[in-house]
Structures are given as structure tokens and as C-alpha cells.
C-alpha positions as CSV (number, residue, x, y, z in Angstrom):
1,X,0.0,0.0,0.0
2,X,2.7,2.4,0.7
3,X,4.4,1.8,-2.8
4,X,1.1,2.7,-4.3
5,X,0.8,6.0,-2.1
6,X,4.7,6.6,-3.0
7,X,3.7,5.7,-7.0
8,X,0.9,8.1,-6.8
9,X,2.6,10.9,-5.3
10,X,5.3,11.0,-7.5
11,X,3.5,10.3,-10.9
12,X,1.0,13.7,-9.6
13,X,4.2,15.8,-8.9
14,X,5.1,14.8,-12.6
15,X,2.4,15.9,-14.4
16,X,2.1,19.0,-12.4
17,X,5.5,19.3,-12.9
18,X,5.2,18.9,-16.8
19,X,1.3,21.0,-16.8
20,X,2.2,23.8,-14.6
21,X,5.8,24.1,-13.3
22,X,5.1,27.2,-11.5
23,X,2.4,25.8,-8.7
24,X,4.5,22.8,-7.7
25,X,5.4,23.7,-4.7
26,X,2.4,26.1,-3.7
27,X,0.1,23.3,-4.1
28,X,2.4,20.6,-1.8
29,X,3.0,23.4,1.0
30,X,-1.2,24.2,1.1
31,X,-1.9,20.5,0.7
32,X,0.2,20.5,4.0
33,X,-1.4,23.1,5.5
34,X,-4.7,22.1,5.3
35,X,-3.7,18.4,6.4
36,X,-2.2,20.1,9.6
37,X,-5.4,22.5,10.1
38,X,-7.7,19.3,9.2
39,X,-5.7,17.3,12.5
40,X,-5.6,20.1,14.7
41,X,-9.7,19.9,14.2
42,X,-10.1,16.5,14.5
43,X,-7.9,16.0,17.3
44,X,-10.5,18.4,19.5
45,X,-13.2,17.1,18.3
46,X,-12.5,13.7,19.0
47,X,-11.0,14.8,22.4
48,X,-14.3,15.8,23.5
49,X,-15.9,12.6,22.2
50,X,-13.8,10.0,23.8
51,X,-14.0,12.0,27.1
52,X,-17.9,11.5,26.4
53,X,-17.2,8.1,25.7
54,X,-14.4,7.4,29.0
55,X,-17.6,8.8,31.0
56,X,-19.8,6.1,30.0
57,X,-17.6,3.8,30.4
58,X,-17.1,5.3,34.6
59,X,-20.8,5.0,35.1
60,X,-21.3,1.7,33.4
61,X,-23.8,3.2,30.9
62,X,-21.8,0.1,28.2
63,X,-22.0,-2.7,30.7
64,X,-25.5,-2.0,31.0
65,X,-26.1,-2.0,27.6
66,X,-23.8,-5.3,27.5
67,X,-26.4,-7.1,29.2
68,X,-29.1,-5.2,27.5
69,X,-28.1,-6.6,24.3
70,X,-27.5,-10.3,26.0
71,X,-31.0,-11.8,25.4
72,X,-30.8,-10.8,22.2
73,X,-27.3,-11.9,21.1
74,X,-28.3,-15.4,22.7
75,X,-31.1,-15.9,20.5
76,X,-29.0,-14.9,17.6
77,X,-25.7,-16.6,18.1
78,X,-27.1,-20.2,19.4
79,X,-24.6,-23.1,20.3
80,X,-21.8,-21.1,21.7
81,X,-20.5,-20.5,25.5
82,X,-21.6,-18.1,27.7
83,X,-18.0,-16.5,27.4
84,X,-18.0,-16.1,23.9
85,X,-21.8,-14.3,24.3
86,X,-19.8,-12.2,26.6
87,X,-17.3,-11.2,24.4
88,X,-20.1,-10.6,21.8
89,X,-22.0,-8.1,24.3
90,X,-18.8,-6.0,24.9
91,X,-18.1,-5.8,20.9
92,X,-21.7,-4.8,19.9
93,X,-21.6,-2.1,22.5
94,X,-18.5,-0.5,22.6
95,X,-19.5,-0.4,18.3
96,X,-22.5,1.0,19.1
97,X,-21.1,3.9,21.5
98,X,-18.7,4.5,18.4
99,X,-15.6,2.8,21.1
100,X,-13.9,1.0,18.6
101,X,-10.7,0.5,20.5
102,X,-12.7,-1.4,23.5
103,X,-15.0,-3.5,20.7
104,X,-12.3,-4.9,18.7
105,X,-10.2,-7.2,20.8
106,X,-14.2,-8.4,22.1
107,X,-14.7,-9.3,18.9
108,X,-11.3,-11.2,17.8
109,X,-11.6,-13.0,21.5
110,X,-15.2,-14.1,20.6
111,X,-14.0,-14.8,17.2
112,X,-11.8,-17.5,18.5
113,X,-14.0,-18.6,21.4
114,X,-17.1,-19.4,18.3
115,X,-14.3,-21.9,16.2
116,X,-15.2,-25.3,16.0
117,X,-11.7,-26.9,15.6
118,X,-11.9,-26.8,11.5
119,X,-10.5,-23.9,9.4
120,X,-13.6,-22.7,8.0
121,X,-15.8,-20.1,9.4
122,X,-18.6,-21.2,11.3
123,X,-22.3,-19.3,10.8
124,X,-22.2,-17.5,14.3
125,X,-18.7,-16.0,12.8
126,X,-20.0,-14.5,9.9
127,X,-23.2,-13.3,11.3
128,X,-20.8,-11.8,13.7
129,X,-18.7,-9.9,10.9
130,X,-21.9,-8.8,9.2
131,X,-23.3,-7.4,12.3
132,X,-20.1,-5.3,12.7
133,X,-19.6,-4.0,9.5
134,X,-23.2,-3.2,9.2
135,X,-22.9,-2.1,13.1
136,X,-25.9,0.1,14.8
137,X,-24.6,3.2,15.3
138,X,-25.9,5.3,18.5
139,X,-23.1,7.5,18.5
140,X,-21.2,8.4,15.4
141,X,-18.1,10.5,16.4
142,X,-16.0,10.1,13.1
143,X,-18.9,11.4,11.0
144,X,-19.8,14.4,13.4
145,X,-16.1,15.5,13.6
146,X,-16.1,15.2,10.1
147,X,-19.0,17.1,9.2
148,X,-17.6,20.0,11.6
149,X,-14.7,20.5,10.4
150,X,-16.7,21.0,7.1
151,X,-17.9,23.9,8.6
152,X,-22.0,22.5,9.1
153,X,-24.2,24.3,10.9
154,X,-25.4,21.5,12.4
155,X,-23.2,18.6,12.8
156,X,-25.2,16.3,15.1
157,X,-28.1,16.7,12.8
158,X,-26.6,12.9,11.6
159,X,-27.8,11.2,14.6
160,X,-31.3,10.4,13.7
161,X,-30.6,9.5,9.8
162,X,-27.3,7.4,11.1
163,X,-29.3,5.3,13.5
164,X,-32.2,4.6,10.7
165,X,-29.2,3.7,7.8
166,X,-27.6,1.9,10.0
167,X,-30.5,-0.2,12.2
168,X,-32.2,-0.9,8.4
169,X,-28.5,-2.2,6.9
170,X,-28.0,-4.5,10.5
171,X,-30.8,-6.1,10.1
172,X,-30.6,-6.6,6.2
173,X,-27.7,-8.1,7.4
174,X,-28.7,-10.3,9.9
175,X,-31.8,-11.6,7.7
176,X,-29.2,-12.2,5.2
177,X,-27.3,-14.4,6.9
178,X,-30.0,-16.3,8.5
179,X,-32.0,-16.9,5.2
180,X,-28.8,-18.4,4.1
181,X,-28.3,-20.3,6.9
182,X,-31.4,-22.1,6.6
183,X,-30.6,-23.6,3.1
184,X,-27.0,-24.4,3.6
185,X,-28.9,-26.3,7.0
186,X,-31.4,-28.1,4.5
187,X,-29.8,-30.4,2.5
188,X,-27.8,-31.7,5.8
189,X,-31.1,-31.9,7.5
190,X,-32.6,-33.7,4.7
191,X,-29.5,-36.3,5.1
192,X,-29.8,-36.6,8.7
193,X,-33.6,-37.6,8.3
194,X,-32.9,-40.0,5.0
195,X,-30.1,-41.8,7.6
196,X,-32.2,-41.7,11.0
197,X,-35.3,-43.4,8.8
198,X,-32.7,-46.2,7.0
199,X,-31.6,-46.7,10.5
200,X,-35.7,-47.1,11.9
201,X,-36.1,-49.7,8.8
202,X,-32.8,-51.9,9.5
203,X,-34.1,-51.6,13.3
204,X,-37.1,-53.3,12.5
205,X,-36.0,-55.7,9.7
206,X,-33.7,-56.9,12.4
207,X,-36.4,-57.3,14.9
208,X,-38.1,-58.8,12.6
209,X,-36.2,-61.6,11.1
210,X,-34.6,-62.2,15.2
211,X,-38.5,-63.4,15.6
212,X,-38.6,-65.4,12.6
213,X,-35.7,-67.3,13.8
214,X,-37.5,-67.8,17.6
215,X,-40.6,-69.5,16.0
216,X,-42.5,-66.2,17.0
């Protein structure tokens, strides 16, 4: 990625180079100075936010929402142990409070608590990925900081409109995967039933011909 980043800067600074010799250098040293500005914005913005965010976290307003969103992620995610719903609780919180740095390791540990011993990615693991790349969103700090340092009037006016897009995408998501579930879960249903019935019949043939042999 950085090779691409290096290959991109240098084939721009050549064409400007070879278009308009003259604003070079003008353009790299405002490019700068608006990348500086840009930071300097962000890095309040976000300051505020996490303080927000390290607030919650001192009152318990995530744990409660951890075991708020239990019952639910039970339901959801069925067959795995009650740590790994754990882990699942504290990832789908700290997403939705926009803590990303407290919901990732949640979600590699429950990640690697819902293997089953193969290589291949179990259903619980990609509803889980789903869910947080589609994640709820009740707080969405990266967008408001963006949009202020936009200059909007109104930069929490994205709360409402974030938490429709992203509750309606979630559960798109989560029907999704369930829907597909179900027929991946139907043929080796269909085998289980096919093998449980040719075991009923060899049952009874057996039974059968043992009371044949009795005189019965």
C-alpha cells in the first residue's frame, strides 16, 4: 500500500510538474497546511468525544447496555458459551457507542471462542462480521467531527438519519445471513432424516427376522 501511495505521489508531482511548473510547490505546501489544520480539528473534536465516551464507560452506561443486548445476542448466536456471548456483548456495545478501540479485541476473542476446531468459518462467525460491518450506530463521532470541520451548521443533525441507515442495513444483514443459513442447513437436515429413517427400517428388519428365527 505504501508503494502505491509513493507511486501516486510521484506520478502527480510529474504531471504537475510537466502541466504547470510554477504551482508545484504552492500546491504541496497548502496541501500540507490544510492536512495540519484538518488534524488540529479533528484532534478536539474527538478529544471531547472520547472523554464522552471514558464517562460512560465510569458510570457503566456500556455494561448496562452489554447485558441489555445479552437476550438478544443469545437468540442470535445459538450453540456457543456463555463467554463467547460475553465477548459478543462488549463488541456490539463499545461499536455502538462508536468505542472501537474497547470492541475490537471483544470481537477477535469471541471470534476465537465461536471456532469449532476446522478452518472454515462457522455461521455464528460471519453473522458476527456482518453485524459489525453493518454495526448500529448510537453515536457516530467520526462522522460528526467530520462534518464539523466541514464547517456544518449542524453537525449532530446525523444522529437520527445514522441510526435509521444503520439499524435498516444491520438487520438486512442479519436476515441475510440467516436466510442463508437455513438452506445451507437443509440439505444436511434432509441427510440426517434420510439416515435416522434407513436406520428405523434396519431396526425393524432386524427385529423382525430375530423373531422369525424364535418360531414367533
Amino acid at each position: 500500500m505504501n508503494i502505491l501511495f509513493t507511486a501516486l505521489i510521484l506520478i502527480s508531482i510529474a504531471v504537475m510538474l510537466a502541466v504547470s511548473p510554477a504551482q508545484v510547490f504552492p500546491t504541496m505546501i497548502s496541501g500540507v497546511k490544510s492536512a495540519i489544520e484538518l488534524s488540529v480539528k479533528l484532534l478536539a473534536i474527538y478529544a471531547v468525544w472520547l472523554s464522552a465516551l471514558k464517562m460512560m464507560q465510569a458510570t457503566g452506561l456500556d455494561k448496562k447496555l452489554s447485558k441489555l443486548l445479552r437476550p438478544v445476542i443469545k437468540r442470535l448466536f445459538k450453540g456457543d458459551s456463555d463467554e463467547a456471548y460475553s465477548n459478543i456483548s462488549v463488541n456490539l456495545s463499545a461499536n455502538m457507542l462508536g468505542m472501537g478501540g474497547v470492541a475490537t479485541p471483544a470481537g477477535i476473542k469471541a471470534m476465537s471462542l465461536m471456532q469449532d476446531g476446522s478452518e472454515k468459518i462457522t455461521q455464528n462467525m460471519a453473522l458476527l462480521i456482518v453485524i459489525n460491518a453493518t454495526s448500529v450506530q448510537l453515536v457516530p463521532a467520526t462522522v460528526i467531527a467530520l462534518r464539523a470541520t466541514a464547517g456544518s451548521s449542524d453537525a449532530a443533525s446525523i444522529f437520527l438519519p445514522t441510526l435509521i441507515a444503520t439499524s435498516i442495513s444491520t438487520l438486512s444483514g442479519i436476515l441475510i445471513c440467516k436466510t442463508l443459513s437455513v438452506k445451507n442447513d437443509s440439505p444436511n437436515r434432509k441427510t440426517k432424516t434420510l439416515s435416522h429413517n434407513i436406520g428405523n427400517v434396519k431396526s425393524d428388519f432386524g427385529k423382525y427376522i430375530l423373531k422369525m428365527r424364535r418360531g414367533k
